[in-house]
N, C-alpha and C positions, 0 to 999 in steps of 0.2 A: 673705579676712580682711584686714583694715589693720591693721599696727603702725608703732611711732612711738618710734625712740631719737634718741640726741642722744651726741654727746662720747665717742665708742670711743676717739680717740690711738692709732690702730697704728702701730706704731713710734716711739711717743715715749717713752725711755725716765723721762724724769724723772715724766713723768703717773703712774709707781706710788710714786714716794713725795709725790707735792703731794699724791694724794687717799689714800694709801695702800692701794691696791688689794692684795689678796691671793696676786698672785703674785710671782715673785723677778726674771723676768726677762719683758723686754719679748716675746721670745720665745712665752713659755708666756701670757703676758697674751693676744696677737693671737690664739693657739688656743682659751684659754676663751674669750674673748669672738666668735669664729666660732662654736666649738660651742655656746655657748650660743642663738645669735641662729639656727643650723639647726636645734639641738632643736624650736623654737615656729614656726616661718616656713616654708610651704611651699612652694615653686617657682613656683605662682599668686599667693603672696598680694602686697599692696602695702607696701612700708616706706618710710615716709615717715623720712629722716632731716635731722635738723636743724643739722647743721656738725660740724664738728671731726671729720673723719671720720680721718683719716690723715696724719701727718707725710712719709709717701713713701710709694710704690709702690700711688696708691689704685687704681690698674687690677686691681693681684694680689689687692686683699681683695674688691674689688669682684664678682671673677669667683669667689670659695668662698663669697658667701652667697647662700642662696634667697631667692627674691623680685625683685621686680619692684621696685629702689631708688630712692624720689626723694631727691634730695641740695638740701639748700638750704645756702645759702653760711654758714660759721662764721668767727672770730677766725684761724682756723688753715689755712682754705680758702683761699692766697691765690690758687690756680691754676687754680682752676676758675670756671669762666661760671654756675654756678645762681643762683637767683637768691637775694637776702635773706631776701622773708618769703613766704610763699605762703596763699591761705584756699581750703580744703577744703569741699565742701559733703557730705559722705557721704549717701548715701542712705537709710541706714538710724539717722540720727541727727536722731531728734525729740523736740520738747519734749513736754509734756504737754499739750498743745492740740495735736498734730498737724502742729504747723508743724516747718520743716527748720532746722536748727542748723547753725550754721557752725563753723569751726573755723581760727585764725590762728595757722599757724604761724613761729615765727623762732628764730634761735639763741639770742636777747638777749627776756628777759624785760619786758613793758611795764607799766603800769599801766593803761592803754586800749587799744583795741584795736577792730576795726572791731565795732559793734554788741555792744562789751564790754556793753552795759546793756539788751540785749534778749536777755540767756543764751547768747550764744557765747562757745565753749571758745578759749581761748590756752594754746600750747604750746611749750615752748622748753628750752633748753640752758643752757651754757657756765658755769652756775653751780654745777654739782658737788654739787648738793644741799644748796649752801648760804643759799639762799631759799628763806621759805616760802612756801606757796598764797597769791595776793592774788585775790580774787573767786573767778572760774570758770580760774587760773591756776595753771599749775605747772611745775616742772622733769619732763622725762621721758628726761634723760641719765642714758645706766646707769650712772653711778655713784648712782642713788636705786632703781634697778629688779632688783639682783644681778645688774647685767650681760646683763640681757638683754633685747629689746624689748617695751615696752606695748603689749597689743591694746586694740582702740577698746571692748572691753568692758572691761578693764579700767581704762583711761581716765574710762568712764562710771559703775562701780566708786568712782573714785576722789573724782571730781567730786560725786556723789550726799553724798560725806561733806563736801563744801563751800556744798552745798547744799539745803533739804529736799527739792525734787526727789528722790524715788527711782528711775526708774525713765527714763530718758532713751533707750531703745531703742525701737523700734517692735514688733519682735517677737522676745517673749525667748524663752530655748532656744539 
């Protein structure tokens, strides 16, 4: 399975009252937002994450969540080497002609995007849920997800309401 967050802040205390997240202390935040991203995410699956992953010790979070993590560089990443934006080609992500859909992710929301006008998805951060969908675009930082990561069906879920497109899977189930 693939999921896709964006903007955990562990260890940053002030990120609970800019977004007013629902816990009291940065503490109990860094645990809901583990347990939550281990409830959905299994040991195999792939998490594509989009920046702002951790104000320190991202080796310590890194190592209590399941999954197999890609890290692309956020506002707040200034120490790590990933990169900015990255395009995803999932296997199981076709349009309705059968062709394969792409997917460009970044932490920073664009208005274009590679093959924006041939229905790939653009996925991104750092906006806390304060942008809305432009095209096939959207935030997928859990501050819009309850804290926990999008799977690509729900992604396709999401998109479908952005589009008449229903049904952007290859095989559902």
């Amino acid at each position: 399975m693939i999921y896709f967050s964006a903007d955990r802040h562990f260890n940053h205390k002030n990120i609970l009252k800019y977004c007013n997240r629902p816990w009291s202390t940065i503490e109990e935040m860094n645990e809901g937002i583990i347990e939550r991203h281990n409830s959905k995410v299994n040991p195999g699956d792939t998490v594509y994450d989009l920046g702002d992953f951790a104000f320190s010790n991202h080796k310590q979070f890194l190592s209590r969540l399941n999954g197999n993590i890609i890290r692309i560089k956020g506002s707040h990443d200034r120490d790590m080497k990933s990169p900015r934006m990255l395009v995803i080609r999932p296997e199981e992500l076709l349009d309705e002609y059968g062709n394969q859909r792409s997917i460009t992710l970044c932490h920073y929301s664009m208005r274009t995007w590679e093959t924006s006008h041939y229905g790939s998805f653009h996925l991104f951060g750092h906006s806390h849920g304060n942008l809305e969908p432009y095209g096939l675009s959207f935030d997928v930082g859990v501050d819009c997800w309850n804290y926990y990561p999008a799977s690509l069906d729900e992604i396709c879920e999401k998109m479908a309401t952005l589009n008449p497109i229903v049904d952007f899977r290859k095989n559902k189930g």
